[in-house]
Structure formats: C-alpha cells, structure tokens
N, C-alpha and C positions, 0 to 999 in steps of 0.2 A: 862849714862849707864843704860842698862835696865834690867828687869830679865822676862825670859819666862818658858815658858813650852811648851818641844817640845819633841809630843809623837813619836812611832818609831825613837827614835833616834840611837837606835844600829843599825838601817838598814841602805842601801843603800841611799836613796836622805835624811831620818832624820838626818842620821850625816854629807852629806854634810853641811846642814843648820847649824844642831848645831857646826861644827867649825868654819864655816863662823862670827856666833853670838858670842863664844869664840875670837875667833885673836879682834874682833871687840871691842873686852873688855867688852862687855856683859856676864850677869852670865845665864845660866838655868839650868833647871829641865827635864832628860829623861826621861819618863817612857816607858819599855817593854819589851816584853817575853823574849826575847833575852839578854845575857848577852854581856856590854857595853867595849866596849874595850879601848875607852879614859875615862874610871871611875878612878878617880883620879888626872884629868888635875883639872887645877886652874878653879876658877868659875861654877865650872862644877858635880851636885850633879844624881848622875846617881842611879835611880831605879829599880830594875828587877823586873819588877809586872803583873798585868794583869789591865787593864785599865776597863773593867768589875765590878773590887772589890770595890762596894762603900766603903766600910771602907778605905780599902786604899787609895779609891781616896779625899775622906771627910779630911783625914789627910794631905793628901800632901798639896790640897788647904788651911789648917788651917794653916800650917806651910810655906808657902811663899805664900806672896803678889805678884802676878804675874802682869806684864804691857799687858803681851797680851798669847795669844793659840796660836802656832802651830800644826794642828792636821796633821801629815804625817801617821800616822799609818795605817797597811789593813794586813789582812789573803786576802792572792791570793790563785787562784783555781790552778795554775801550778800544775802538779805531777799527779799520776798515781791512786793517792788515795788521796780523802780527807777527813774533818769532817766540813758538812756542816752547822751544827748547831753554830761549833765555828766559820765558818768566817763570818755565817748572825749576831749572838750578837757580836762578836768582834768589826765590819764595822758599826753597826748600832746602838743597844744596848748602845755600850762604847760612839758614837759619843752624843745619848741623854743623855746621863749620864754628858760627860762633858760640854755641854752647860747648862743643868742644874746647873753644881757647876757654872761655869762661871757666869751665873745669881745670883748667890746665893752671888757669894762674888763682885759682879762689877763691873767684867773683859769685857767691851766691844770688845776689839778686839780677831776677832776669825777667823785665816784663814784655809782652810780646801782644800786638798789634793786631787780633784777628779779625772775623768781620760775618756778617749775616748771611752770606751769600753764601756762606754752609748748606744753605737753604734757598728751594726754588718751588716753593708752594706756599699755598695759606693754613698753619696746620690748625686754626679755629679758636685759637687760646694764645694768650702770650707764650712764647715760646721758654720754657726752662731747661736750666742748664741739666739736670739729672735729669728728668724723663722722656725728652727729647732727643733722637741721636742726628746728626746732621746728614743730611742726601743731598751735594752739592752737584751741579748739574749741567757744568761748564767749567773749564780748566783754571782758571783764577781761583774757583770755589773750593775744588780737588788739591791745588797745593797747598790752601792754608791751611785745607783739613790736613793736607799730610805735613805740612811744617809744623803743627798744633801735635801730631802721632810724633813726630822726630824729636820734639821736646819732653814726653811724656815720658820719653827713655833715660833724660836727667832729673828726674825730680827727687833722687834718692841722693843727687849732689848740689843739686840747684833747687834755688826756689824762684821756681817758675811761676807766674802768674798771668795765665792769659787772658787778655779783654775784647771778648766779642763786641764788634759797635755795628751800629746803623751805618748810614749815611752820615758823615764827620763836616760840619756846619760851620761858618762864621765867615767876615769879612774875609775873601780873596779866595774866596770853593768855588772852583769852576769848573771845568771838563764837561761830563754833559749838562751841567744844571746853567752852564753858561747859555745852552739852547732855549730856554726856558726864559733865561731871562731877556736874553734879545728879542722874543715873542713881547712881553710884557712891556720893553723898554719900546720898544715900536708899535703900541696901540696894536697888538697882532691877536686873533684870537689865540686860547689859552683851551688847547686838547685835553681833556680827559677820556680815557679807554672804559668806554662803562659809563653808572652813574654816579663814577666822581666819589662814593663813599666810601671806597677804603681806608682803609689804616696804613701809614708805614713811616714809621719810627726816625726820626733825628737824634742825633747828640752832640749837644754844644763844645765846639772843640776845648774850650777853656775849663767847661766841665770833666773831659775826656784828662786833660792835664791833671786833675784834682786826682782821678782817679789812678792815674800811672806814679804820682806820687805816694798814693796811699797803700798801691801795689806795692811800689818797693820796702815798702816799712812793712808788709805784711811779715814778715817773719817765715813762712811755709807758703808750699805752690798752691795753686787753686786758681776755678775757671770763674768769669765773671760775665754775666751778660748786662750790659747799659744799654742810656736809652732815655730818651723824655717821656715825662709825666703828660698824663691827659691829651692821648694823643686823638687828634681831629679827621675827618676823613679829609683825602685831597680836594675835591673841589672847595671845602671850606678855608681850606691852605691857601689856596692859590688865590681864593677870594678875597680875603683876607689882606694879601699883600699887595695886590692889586687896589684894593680900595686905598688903604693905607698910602700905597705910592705914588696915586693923581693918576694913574695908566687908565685909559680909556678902552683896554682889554675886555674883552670877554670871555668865560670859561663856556665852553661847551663840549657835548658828548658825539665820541665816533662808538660803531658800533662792535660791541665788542669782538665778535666770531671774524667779520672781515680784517676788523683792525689787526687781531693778532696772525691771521692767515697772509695778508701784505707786510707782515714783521716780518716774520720765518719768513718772506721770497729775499724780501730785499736784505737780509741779511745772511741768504744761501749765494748773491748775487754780488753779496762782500759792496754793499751802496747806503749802506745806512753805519751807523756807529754803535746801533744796539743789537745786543749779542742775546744769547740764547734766556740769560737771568732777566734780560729787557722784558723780554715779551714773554716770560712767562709771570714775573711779579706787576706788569705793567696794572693791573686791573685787581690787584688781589692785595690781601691785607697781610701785615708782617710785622708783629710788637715782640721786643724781646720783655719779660718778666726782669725787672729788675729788683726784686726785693732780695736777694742774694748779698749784690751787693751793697745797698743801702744796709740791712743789718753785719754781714761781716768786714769791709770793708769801712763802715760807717759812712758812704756816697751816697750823694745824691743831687738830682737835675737843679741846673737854676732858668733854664728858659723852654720856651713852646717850641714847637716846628714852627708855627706861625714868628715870633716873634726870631730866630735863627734864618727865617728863608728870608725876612723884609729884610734882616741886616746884612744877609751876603747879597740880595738885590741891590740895595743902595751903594755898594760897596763897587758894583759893578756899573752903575749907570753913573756913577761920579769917575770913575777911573776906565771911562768904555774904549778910547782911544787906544789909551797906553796897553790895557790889556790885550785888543787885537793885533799889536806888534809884538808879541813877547814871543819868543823862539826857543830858548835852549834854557828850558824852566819843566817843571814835571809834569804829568798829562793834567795834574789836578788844580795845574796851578795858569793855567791857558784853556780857552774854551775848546771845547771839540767842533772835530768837525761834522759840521751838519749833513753833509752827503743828499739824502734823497729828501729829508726834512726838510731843506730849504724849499722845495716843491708847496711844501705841503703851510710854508709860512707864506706863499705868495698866493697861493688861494686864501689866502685865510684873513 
C-alpha cells in the first residue's frame, strides 16, 4: 500500500485517479479549490486549498510521507471570462512550488498531467514526442508548456514523467462536450466545421489511470504522448453515437472560411465559450504517435473515440437533471456555457 498526493482531485480525471488509488487500497492526499465530494471515504484525506499557499503546502508535505505526486491539477481558459493571472500562477507557479517540496522532502516520483494543446495546427503526422516541438497558441497551452520547462529543471532530482493527453473521456466529461451532448440529447442537429473527416484523438480516462501508474514505477523521467488507437474522422464519431443512442440527430456541415471567421468575432465579442485553440483545431486533424509509450511504458488503449463519446453521452442523458444544477464542481465536471451556441441550436 502506498500513500500519494494527488492534486485536482475534486475534478474530473483527478478523481478518476484517486478512486482508482482508493478501491486499490491505497491511501492519499487531494488538494484543491474545489470542494471534494468523496471527503470522507476511507483512506482518503481531502484538502480544499489552493496549491499556490506555501504554507499550506509546507504543512501538508510535513504531515505525510508521500511514495509519489500526482499532479492532475490546471485553471482551463474555457468560459467567456477569465483571470489570467490565476490560471499562469496556478499551472505554473503551484507546478515549481511542488517540485520544490518534492525535492525537499525525497519524493522522487513526480508524474504531471500535460495536454495537446501544446499545439494549435494539423502538423500532417501523428504527432511525436522527439521530432515535434510544441507552438501553443493561447495561454492555457503556454503554461503547461512552461510548467512542462519548470519541471525539466528537476529531473537531475526527480523523476518526472510527463503525460501529454487528448481530450480525457468517460462517464461524467462535460464542460464543452456537455454542448454536444445536449444537441444530440434533444434531436438537435449535430455541426461539423468542414467535411466532418478529421482526426482528433481521445483518451480513456481509466486508460490515462493505467498509464500514471506505470509512470510512477518508471524509475527515470521521460515524456509520454497517449491517445487511442484507430482514430475515425469526427463526423463518423458523432454518427456513430448518435445512431447507437436512438437520437434522431443529424450531422451536418457549416462552411469552413465563414464558420471559423463568426469564431474569432464571437470570441473577440467574449459571447461564445471557444477560445482561440477552438477554432483554430475546430476543422483540422490532431493524433498524438503513441508508440513511445506502449514500448517504454508498456501502455496501451483499451477503447475508441467512438465507444468513450457513447459512454460519457449516456452518462449525461441518464444524469441531465442533476448535472444542470451542479455549481461549486470543476469547469469539466458541469456543462459549459453555451453563450451564442444556443443561437445556433435553435436554428438547428
């Protein structure tokens, strides 16, 4: 049995982890903003803090001996407003701050949470982690690239392990893909930007779990990009789930040059909820190369985009009530708000 620390754990893929490390009869430690809704399961010592607060954080480390970090935690740019100041210290700041304690008290394993959005184009190839450099191209992408540079400064005391993901999948993913679904769940049609064939990559959160365990046994740092197998273009995604769910939806195509030119207004206009990685990947393909880790790591996918989107659909049309009342829960764990979309479901 082990004991960790694993930050955003009130959120969406943090608490997948930390019940995965709970049933597993492991003990840990959440820390964050959000108030924790398994606070008071066995094993399980839940913080509502800000990971920023050295003092707080100085104490936590004093008071458990950890085996290893999970650091899941991020301020996303989603929404219509934000405070950029809190998500660059939050993402970046907190991330040097805990490899700092981590050094300080021993803890070599440190696995860390990164994400695709490194990147804001189609580079034509699955994306790998050596010949690839990231060009992130909106300020959520910018910090994790520099929380990713601020960890690279420990790897001569830590063994870092970062895990680049897609879009993080399963029962109870919502934020924007809750739009999506409420399209679907109401016979709405179902927009694609283009002709609907791109590529862009999911990862099963429970897979994601597999792989931050086998992170921490890695023994030495290293970068990891994940990701499903046999990836489909979107409109086949969306077709897919659609049929499979009895929705009487329709996918169809807007055109691409307008659609993304009423992106950029209404998102200069602060009326939409997608931001600048929105409508620049909205129409364009994005596979990360996961043979890295499947050979070093030994990981690898166990589900489709297809069969990841039906289950967080279903997940959401059984539970539609309860989730439109959710309040003081993480952006990813409550639908977003629609802003000028809802426009564009009532034509639809």
């Amino acid at each position: 049995m082990a004991h960790y620390l694993v930050t955003g754990a009130s959120g969406f893929f943090g608490g997948v982890l930390k019940r995965r490390l709970l049933r597993e009869e492991h003990t840990c430690v959440n820390v964050d903003l959000e108030i924790d809704e398994d606070a008071g399961a066995a094993g399980l010592t839940s913080v509502q803090g800000d990971l920023r607060d050295r003092a707080l954080m100085e104490r936590i480390f004093q008071e458990h001996r950890f085996d290893a970090i999970f650091h899941c935690a991020a301020q996303l740019a989603h929404g219509m407003r934000m405070d950029e100041h809190l998500l660059w210290t939050s993402n970046v700041d907190a991330t040097r701050l805990l490899a700092e304690l981590a050094v300080a008290h021993s803890i070599r394993p440190f696995v860390f949470i990164s994400t695709n959005c490194l990147w804001a184009s189609n580079l034509g190839h699955p994306v790998n982690e050596a010949q690839d450099m990231p060009e992130p191209i909106e300020i959520y992408g910018r910090s994790k690239l520099a929380a990713e540079q601020v960890l690279e400064e420990f790897t001569d005391r830590l063994d870092v392990v970062i895990l680049r993901v897609p879009t993080i999948m399963d029962e109870g993913r919502l934020g924007l893909l809750a739009i999506l679904y409420e399209f679907i769940d109401d016979h709405k049609t179902v927009w694609v930007v283009g002709d609907g064939m791109n590529q862009y990559q999911f990862v099963y959160a429970d897979d994601l779990v597999s792989a931050c365990l086998l992170a921490e046994k890695h023994g030495r740092s290293g970068l990891f990009h994940l990701g499903s197998d046999d990836v489909q273009g979107m409109r086949a995604v969306y077709e897919s789930v659609i049929r499979a769910s009895g929705s009487r939806s329709k996918v169809r195509s807007l055109p691409k040059g307008p659609t993304i030119a009423a992106m950029i207004a209404a998102h200069k206009l602060r009326v939409s909820p997608l931001g600048p990685y929105h409508y620049k990947m909205i129409a364009e393909s994005f596979v990360f190369d996961t043979a890295k880790a499947k050979k070093e790591l030994g990981w690898s996918p166990t589900m489709t985009n297809q069969d990841m989107l039906l289950r967080a659909y279903s997940f959401y049309k059984k539970n539609r009530k309860e989730i439109a009342a959710r309040t003081d829960v993480s952006a990813h764990r409550k639908p977003a708000s629609m802003g000028i979309i809802r426009l564009l479901k009532w034509i639809s």
